[in-house]
C-alpha positions, 0 to 999 in steps of 0.5 A: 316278896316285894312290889317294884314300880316299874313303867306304871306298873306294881311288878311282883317278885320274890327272892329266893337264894343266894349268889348270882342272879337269875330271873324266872318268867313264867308261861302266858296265863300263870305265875311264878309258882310254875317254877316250883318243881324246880326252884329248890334246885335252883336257889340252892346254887342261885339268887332265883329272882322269880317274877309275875308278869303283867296282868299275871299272878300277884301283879295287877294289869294296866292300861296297855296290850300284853307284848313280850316287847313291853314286858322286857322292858318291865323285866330290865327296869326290875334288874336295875330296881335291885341294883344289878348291872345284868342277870341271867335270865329264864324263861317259859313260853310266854316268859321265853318271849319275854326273856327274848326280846329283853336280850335283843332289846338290852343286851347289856342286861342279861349275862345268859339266857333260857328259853324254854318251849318257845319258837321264834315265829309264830308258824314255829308252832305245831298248826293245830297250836296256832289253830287253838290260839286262833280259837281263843277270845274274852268269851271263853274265859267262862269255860276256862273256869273250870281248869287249874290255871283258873285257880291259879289265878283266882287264888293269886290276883289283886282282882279276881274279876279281871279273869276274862280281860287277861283272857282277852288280852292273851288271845290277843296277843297270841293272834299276832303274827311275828317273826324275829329271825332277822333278830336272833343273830344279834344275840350275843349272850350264850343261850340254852334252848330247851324242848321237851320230844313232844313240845308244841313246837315242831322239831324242825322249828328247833332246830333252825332256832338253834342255827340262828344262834349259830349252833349245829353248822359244823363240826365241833372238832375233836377238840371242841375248838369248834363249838358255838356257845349256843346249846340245845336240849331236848328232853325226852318224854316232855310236852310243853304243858309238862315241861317244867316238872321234867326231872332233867330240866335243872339238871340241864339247866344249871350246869349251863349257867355255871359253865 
């Protein structure tokens, strides 16, 4: 457990495991804890380097809007605080985003790359998710008190009573309109989509991610010779709310790496 200063910032993280790195970042409005289903698995075979975001978990928030942009700067600034040339890199929700643009913004940083449970525009979201982010405001920070993430954080932030400025800065953030198709195509690390069958992003949405990366636009052939290096799971019996305890999730996720 470790602190490193990074763009003004005292950035959270803890190592866990040993051999080829792999950053962890969490989902809007928690921690790394979230990964807690799966980081046995994964640090048995990996260096699991496992991150708090701004404004999140054990890192402190500064004077500055939540973007996935800045946040992937943080996040390549840590890999080269530890010395490391790149990672792979795997995210959730909001870390997705965050693991996103650090591929398009450093590609040299980042050997492979999972996304989980994200789109790449916002109208990639069922309407009625991007109606409750809509919904979203300092305001109900109050009524949010009452749910587990709160604990989370309660229990974890240097300033508990920064609670309703995390809650108006993600509401922010999640009111912004984006789309970074034209993006997608530059990426030239393998990438591992991940959804679960009843995720907040709606199944076409997928599945033209998954094209962008170039995967599902012909035939591999019988021999395979055909096949992108991107891939695309989709988990059954998973939402995005529960995705990260779906048992299939380090199953799929590892072998990718190490392929």
């Amino acid at each position: 457990m470790s602190y490193a200063e990074v763009n003004g910032l005292s950035l959270y993280f803890e190592e866990h495991g040993s051999g080829e790195p792999l950053v962890l970042l969490h989902g809007g409005i928690g921690a790394g804890e979230m990964f807690a289903p799966i980081l046995p698995a994964l640090a048995e075979r990996r260096r699991v380097i496992l991150v708090d975001l701004q404004g999140h978990g054990r890192t402190a928030d500064v004077d500055r809007p939540l973007r996935p942009e800045l946040m992937a700067d943080d996040i390549v600034a840590l890999i080269k605080h530890l010395g490391l040339a790149r990672a792979d890199m795997m995210g959730y929700s909001l870390g997705a985003d965050v693991a996103l643009r650090a591929t398009v913004q450093h590609p040299h940083a980042v050997r492979r790359l999972v996304l989980v449970s994200t789109p790449f525009k916002r109208a990639g979201w069922h309407p009625e998710v991007v109606a409750a982010m809509d919904r979203m405001s300092a305001e109900t920070a109050e009524a949010m008190k009452h749910s587990p993430i709160y604990e989370l954080y309660s229990r974890l932030a240097p300033r508990p009573q920064d609670w309703p400025v995390l809650i108006g800065k993600i509401a922010e953030l999640k009111k912004q309109d984006y789309d970074w198709s034209a993006e997608i195509s530059s990426i030239t690390a393998p990438a591992l989509l991940v959804f679960g069958d009843a995720d907040a992003v709606r199944p076409e949405h997928m599945m033209e991610f998954y094209g962008l990366l170039g995967g599902g636009l012909r035939d591999a052939g019988w021999d395979g010779a055909g096949r992108s290096i991107a891939r695309l799971a989709v988990l059954p019996g998973a939402t995005h709310y529960d995705i990260l305890t779906a048992p299939g999730l380090a199953a799929t996720v590892l072998p990718f790496l190490d392929s």
